[in-house]
VOVOTI-651334 format. One line per 4 residues: number of its first residue (from 0); for each residue y, z, x of N, C-alpha, C. Coordinates in pm, whole numbers, plus 50000, padded with zeros to 5 digits. Atoms other than C-alpha are relative to their C-alpha. Example, Ala and Ser with C-alpha at 12.3 -4.5 7.8 and 13.67 -1.06 7.14 Angstrom:
0 = 49881/50000/50089/49550/50780/51230/50120/50000/50090  49881/49994/49918/49894/50714/51367/50109/50073/49923
! end
This chain:
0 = 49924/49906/49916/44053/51321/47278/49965/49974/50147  50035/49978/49843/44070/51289/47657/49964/50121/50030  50052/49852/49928/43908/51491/47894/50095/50094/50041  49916/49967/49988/44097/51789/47980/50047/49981/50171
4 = 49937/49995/49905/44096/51731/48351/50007/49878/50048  49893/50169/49977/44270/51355/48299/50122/50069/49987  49849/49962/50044/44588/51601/48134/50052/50024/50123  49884/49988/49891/44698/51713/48489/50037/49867/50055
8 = 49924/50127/49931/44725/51373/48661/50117/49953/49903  49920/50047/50034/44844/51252/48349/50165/50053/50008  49883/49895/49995/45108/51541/48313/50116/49953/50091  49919/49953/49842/45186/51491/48684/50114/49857/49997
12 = 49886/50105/49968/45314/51123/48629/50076/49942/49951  49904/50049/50096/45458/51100/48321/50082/50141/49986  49869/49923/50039/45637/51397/48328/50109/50043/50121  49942/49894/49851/45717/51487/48689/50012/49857/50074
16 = 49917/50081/49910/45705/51185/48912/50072/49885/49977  49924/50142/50054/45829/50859/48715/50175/50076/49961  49887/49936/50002/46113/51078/48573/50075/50020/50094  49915/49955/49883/46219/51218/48863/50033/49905/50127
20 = 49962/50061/49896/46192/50891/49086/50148/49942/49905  49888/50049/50067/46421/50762/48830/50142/50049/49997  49884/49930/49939/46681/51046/48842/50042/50003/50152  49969/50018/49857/46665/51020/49219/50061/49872/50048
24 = 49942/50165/50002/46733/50651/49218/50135/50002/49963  49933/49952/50077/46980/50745/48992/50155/50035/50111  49845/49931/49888/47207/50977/49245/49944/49908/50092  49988/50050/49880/47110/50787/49525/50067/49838/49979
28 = 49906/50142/50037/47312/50445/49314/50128/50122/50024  49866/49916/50003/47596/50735/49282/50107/49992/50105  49944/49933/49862/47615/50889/49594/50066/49800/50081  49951/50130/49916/47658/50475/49742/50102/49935/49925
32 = 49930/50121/50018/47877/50290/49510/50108/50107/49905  49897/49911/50076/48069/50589/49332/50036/50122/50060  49893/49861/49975/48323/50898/49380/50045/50056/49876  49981/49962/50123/48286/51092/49128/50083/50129/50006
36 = 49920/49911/49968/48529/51379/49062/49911/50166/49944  50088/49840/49963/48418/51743/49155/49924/50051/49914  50098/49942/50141/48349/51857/48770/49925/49953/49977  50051/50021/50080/48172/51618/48671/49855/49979/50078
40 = 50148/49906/49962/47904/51657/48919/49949/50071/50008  50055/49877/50077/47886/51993/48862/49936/49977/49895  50084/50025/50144/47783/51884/48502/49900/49937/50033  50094/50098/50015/47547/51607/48646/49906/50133/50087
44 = 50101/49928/49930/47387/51875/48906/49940/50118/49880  50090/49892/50072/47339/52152/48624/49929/49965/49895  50052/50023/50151/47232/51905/48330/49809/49944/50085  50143/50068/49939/46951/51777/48644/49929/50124/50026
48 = 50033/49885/49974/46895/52124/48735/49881/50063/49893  50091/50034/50137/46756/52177/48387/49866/49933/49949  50098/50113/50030/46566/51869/48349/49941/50072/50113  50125/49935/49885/46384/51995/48699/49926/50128/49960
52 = 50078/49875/49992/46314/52337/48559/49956/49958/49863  50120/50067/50104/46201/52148/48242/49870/49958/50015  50154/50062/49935/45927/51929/48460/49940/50118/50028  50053/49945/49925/45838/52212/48639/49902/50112/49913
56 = 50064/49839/50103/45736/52451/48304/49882/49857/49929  50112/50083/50003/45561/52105/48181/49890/49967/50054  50146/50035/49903/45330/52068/48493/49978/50130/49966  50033/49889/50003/45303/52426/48467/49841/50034/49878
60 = 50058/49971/50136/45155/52442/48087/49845/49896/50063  50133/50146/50006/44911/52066/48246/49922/50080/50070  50071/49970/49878/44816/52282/48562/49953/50143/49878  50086/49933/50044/44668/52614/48345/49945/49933/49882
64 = 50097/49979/50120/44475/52441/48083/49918/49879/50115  50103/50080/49936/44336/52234/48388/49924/50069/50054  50118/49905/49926/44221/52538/48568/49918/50080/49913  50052/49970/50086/44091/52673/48266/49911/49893/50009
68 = 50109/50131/50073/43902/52331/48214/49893/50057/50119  50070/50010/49835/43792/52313/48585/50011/50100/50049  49979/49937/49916/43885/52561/48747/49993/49969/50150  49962/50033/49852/43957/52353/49045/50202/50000/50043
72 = 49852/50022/49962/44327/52403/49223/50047/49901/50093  49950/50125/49877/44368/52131/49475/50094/49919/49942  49902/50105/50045/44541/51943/49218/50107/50055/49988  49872/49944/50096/44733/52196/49131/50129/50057/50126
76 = 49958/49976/49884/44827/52292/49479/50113/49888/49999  49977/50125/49955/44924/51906/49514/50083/49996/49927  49918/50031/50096/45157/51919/49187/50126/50075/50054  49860/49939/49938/45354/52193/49333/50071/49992/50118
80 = 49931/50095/49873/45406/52034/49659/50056/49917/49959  49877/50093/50067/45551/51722/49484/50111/50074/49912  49823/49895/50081/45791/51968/49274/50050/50043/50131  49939/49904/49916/45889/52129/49577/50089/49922/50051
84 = 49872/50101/49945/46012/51793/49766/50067/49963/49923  49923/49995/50131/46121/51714/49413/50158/50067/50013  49854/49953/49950/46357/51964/49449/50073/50021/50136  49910/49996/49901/46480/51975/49802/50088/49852/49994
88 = 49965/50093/50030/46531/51597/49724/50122/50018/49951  49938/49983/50127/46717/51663/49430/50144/50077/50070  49952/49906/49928/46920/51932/49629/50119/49937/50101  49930/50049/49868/47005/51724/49912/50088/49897/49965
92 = 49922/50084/50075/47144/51438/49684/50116/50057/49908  49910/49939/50107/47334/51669/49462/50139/50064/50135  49887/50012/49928/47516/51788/49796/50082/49872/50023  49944/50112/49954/47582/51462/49925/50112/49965/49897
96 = 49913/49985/50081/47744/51418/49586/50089/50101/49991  49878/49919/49992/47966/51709/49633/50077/50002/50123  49921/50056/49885/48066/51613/49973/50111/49853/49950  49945/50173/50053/48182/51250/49841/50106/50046/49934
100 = 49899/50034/50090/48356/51380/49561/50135/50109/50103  49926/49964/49958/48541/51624/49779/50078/49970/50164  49955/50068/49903/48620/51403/50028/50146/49945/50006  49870/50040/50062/49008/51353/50095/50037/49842/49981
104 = 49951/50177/50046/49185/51012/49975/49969/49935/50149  49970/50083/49825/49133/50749/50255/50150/49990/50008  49835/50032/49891/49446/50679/50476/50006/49870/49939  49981/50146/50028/49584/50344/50395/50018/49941/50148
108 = 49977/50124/49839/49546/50064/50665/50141/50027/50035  49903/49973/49845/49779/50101/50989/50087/49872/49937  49893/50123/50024/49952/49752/50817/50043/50019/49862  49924/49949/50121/50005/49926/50506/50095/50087/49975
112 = 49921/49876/50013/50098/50244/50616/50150/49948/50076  49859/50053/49860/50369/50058/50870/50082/49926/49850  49944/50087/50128/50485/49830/50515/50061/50098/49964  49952/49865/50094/50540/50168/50346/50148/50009/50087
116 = 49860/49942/49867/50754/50295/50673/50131/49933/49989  49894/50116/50009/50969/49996/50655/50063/50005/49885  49927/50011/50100/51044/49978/50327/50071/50105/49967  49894/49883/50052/51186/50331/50296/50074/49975/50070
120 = 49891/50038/49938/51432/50218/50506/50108/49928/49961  49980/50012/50146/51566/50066/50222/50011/49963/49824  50040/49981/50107/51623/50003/49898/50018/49846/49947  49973/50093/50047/51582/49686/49710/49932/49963/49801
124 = 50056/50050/50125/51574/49626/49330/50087/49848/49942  49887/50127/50071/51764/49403/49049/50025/50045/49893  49896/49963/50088/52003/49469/48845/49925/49992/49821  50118/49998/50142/51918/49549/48443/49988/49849/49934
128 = 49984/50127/50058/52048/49244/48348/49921/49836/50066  50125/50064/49902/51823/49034/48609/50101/49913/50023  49942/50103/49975/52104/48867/48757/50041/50053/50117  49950/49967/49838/52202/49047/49078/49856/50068/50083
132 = 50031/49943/49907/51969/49158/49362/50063/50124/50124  49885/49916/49957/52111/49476/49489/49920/50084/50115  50026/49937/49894/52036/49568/49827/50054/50109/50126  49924/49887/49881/52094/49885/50085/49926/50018/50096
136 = 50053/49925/49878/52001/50012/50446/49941/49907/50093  50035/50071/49873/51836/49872/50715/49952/49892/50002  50075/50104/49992/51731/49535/50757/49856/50017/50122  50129/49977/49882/51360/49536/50911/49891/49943/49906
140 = 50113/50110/49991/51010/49367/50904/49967/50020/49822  50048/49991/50110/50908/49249/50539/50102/49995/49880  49859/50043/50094/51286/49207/50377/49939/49890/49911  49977/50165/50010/51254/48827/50359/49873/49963/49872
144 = 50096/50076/50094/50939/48796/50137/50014/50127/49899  49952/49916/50182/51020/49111/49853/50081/49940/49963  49859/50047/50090/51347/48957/49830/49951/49860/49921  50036/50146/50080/51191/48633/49751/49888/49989/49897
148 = 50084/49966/50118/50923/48779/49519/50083/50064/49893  49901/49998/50145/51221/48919/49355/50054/49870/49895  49935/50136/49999/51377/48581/49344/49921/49915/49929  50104/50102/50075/51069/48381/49185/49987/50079/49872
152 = 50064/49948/50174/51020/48658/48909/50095/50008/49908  49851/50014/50117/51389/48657/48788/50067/49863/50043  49900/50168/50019/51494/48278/48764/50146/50012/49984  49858/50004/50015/51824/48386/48648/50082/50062/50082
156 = 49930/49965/49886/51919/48558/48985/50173/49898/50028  49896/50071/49929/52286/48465/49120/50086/50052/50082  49933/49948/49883/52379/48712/49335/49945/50092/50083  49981/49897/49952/52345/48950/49611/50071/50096/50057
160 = 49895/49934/50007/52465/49239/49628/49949/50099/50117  50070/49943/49909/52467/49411/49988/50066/50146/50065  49923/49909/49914/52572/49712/50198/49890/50074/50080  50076/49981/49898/52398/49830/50543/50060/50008/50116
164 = 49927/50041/49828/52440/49882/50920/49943/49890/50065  50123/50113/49895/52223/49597/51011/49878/49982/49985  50133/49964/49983/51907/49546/51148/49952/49883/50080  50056/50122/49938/51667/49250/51249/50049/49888/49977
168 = 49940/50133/50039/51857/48929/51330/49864/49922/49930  50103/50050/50023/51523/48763/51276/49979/50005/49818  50025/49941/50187/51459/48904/50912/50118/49926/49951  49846/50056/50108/51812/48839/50819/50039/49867/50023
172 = 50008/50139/49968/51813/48477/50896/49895/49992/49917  50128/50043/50114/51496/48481/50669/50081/49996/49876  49961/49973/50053/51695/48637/50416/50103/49915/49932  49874/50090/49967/52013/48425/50466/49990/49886/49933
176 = 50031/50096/50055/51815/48107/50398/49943/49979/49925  50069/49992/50169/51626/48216/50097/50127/50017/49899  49891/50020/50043/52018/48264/49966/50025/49899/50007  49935/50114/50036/52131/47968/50062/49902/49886/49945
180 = 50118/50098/50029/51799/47764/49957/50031/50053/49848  49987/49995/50160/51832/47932/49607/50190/49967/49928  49802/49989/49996/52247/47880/49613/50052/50121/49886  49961/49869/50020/52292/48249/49545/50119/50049/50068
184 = 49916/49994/49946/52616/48413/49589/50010/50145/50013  50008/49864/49975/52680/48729/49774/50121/50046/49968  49888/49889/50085/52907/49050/49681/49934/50115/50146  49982/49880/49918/52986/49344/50003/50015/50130/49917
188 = 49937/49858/50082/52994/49695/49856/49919/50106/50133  50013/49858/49883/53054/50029/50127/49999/49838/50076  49971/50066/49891/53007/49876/50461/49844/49956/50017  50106/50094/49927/52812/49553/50541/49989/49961/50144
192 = 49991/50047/49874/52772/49540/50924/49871/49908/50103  50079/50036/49962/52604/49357/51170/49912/49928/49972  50093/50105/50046/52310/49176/51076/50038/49956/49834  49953/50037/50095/52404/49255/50719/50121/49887/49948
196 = 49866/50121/50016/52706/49011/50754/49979/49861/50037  50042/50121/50002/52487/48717/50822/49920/49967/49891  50012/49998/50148/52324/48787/50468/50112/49961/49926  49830/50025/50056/52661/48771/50335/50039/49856/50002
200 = 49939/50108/49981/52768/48481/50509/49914/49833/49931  50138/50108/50051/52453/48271/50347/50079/49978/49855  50020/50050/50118/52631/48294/50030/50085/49915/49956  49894/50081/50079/52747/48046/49780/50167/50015/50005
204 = 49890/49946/49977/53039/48228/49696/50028/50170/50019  50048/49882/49934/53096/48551/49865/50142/50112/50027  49938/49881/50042/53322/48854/49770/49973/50143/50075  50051/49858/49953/53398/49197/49872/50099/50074/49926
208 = 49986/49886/50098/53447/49518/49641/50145/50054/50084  49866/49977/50007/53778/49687/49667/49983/50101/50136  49996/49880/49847/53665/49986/49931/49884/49946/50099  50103/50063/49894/53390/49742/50105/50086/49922/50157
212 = 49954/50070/49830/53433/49640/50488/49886/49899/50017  50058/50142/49887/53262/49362/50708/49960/50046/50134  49996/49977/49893/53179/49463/51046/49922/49917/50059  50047/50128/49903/53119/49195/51278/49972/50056/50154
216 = 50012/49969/49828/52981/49227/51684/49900/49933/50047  50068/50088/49917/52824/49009/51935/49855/50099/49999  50144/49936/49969/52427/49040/51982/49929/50093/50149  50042/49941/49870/52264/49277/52203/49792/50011/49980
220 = 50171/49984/50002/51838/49335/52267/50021/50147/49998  50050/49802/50048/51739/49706/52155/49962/50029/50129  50080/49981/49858/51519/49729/52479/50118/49967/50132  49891/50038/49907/51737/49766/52780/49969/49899/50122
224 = 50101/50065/49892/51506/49608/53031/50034/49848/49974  49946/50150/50026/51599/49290/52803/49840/49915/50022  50105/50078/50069/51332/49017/52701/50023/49859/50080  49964/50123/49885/51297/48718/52949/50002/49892/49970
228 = 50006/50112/50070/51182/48488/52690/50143/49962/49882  49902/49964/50107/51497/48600/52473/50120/49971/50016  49859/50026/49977/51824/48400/52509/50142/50056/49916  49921/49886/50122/52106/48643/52376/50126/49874/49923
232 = 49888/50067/49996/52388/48368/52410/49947/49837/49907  50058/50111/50094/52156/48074/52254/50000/50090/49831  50016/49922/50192/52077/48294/51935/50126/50027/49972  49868/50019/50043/52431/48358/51902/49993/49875/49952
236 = 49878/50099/50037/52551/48001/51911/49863/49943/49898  50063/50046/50058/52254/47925/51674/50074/50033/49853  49895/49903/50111/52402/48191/51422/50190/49930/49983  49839/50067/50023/52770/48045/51499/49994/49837/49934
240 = 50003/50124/50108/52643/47670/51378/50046/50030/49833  50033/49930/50149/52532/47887/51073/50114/50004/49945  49954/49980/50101/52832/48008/51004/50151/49913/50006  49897/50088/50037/53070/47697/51050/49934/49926/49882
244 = 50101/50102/50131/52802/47510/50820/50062/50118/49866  50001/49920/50106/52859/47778/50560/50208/50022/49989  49903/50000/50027/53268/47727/50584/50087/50077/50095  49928/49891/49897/53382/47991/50878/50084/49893/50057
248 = 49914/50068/49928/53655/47896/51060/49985/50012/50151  50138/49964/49928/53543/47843/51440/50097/50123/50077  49887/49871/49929/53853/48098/51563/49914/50128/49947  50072/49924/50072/53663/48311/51317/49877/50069/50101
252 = 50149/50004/49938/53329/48264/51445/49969/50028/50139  50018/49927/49862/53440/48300/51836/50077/50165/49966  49941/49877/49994/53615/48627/51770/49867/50075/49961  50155/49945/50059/53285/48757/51596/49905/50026/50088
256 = 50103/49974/49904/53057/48675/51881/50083/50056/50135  49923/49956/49867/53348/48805/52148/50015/50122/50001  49989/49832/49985/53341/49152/52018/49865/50094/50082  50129/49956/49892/53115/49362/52244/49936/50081/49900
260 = 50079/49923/50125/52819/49486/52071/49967/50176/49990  49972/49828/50061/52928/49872/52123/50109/50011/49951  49828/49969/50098/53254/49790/51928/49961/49951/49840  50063/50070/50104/53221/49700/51578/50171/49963/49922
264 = 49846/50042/50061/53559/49482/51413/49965/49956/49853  49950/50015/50127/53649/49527/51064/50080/49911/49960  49899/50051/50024/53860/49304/50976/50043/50062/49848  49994/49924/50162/54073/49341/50650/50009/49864/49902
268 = 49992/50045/50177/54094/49153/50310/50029/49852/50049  49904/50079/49985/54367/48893/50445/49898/49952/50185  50032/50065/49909/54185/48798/50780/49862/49950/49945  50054/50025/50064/53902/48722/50595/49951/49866/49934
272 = 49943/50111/50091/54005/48500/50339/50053/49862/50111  49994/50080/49921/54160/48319/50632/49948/49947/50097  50141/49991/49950/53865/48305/50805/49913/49903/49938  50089/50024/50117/53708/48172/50502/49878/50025/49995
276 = 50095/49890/50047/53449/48444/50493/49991/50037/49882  50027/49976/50188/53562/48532/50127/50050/49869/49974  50002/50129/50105/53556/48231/49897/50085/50053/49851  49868/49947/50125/53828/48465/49623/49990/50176/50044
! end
């Protein structure tokens, strides 16, 4: 039998401080590499809560049969000072864990949250049958590479299908030549204007729905101040190559860039066709 006053040390470090550096270690992996949700640290703080008022009735039982032995308290003094930081420890980690878990969602990055923005602007899926790409609303930053992640995951793509007021010449020239690089053929439905009608003009063969329009108009810069590096009349006639290469007729093609870009010209069905804008 050991002596009785080896039982408090022993008491003190097999029941009270190895344990408890271990649970402390414990939340302090938590609190750094996890987010745990609200309940279930409640459960972890009241099942530790426990275990602490477990140690604490264990040293308890080591510390009176030591002062009985000895009747010295210094140790015993010393046991309940380590319970004490024990628990403020314990305490201060179990908040930290309830701060964490009730901490709101992070924000998404400023280049995610701007992706999001853009894309509600509109809509782009594909058809059930995985053969049309059917696009609406604004052309703007980040078109050009969904459409073409559409485009790689359905091989059997062969058309698009568009309607919009516009948007970024830039984008839609991305757009344009991921059509004509895959020799995809476009389809107008409601009204394709503006930028949208250089999507259009990218395609193979290129149709418009029975109540769909066209609206064509020379380029203007958003910013009124105007862009010094930004030739309005070059990017036109870059776009007008485009769309004699793609079959326009060039009467076509100057009437298009001659309309002023606060007018917008519809043409109908029959100027069109003679145009050779529609291909049937």
């Amino acid at each position: 039998m050991p002596r009785p006053a080896a039982s408090l040390p022993r008491s003190l470090s097999l029941q009270v401080l190895l344990p408890r550096a271990g649970v402390l270690l414990g939340w302090l992996a938590l609190n750094q590499w996890a987010r745990l949700p609200e309940p279930l640290v409640f459960a972890l703080m009241a099942a530790d809560g426990g275990f602490l008022l477990w140690q604490f009735r264990a040293f308890q039982r080591s510390a009176d049969a030591h002062v009985r032995s000895t009747g010295a308290m210094a140790p015993v003094w010393g046991g309940y000072l380590l319970l004490l930081f024990a628990g403020f420890a314990a305490i201060t980690l179990w908040w930290d864990a309830l701060l964490i878990a009730r901490q709101p969602q992070e924000a998404p990055r400023y280049a995610e949250q701007r992706a999001r923005e853009r894309e509600a602007l509109y809509s782009l899926t594909v058809s059930d049958d995985g053969r049309r790409i059917l696009f609406s609303g604004e052309i703007t930053f980040g078109l050009t590479s969904r459409m073409r992640q559409l485009a790689d995951d359905h091989p059997g793509l062969e058309t698009v299908v568009l309607s919009g007021p516009g948007g970024l010449i830039a984008e839609a020239r991305g757009a344009a030549k991921l059509i004509r690089d895959r020799n995809l053929s476009t389809q107008a439905t409601g009204l394709c204007a503006s930028a949208c009608t250089l999507i259009f003009i990218a395609g193979r063969r290129r149709s418009l729905d029975t109540e769909a329009q066209l609206g064509f108009h020379s380029y203007d810069l958003q910013i009124e101040s105007g862009l010094p590096q930004v030739d309005v009349q070059k990017e036109q006639s870059k776009d007008r190559a485009f769309f004699l290469q793609q079959g326009i007729s060039a009467d076509f093609a100057d009437k298009v860039f001659g309309i002023p870009h606060s007018r917008l010209w519809t043409p109908d069905r029959q100027e069109l066709l003679t145009g050779g804008v529609l291909t049937e």
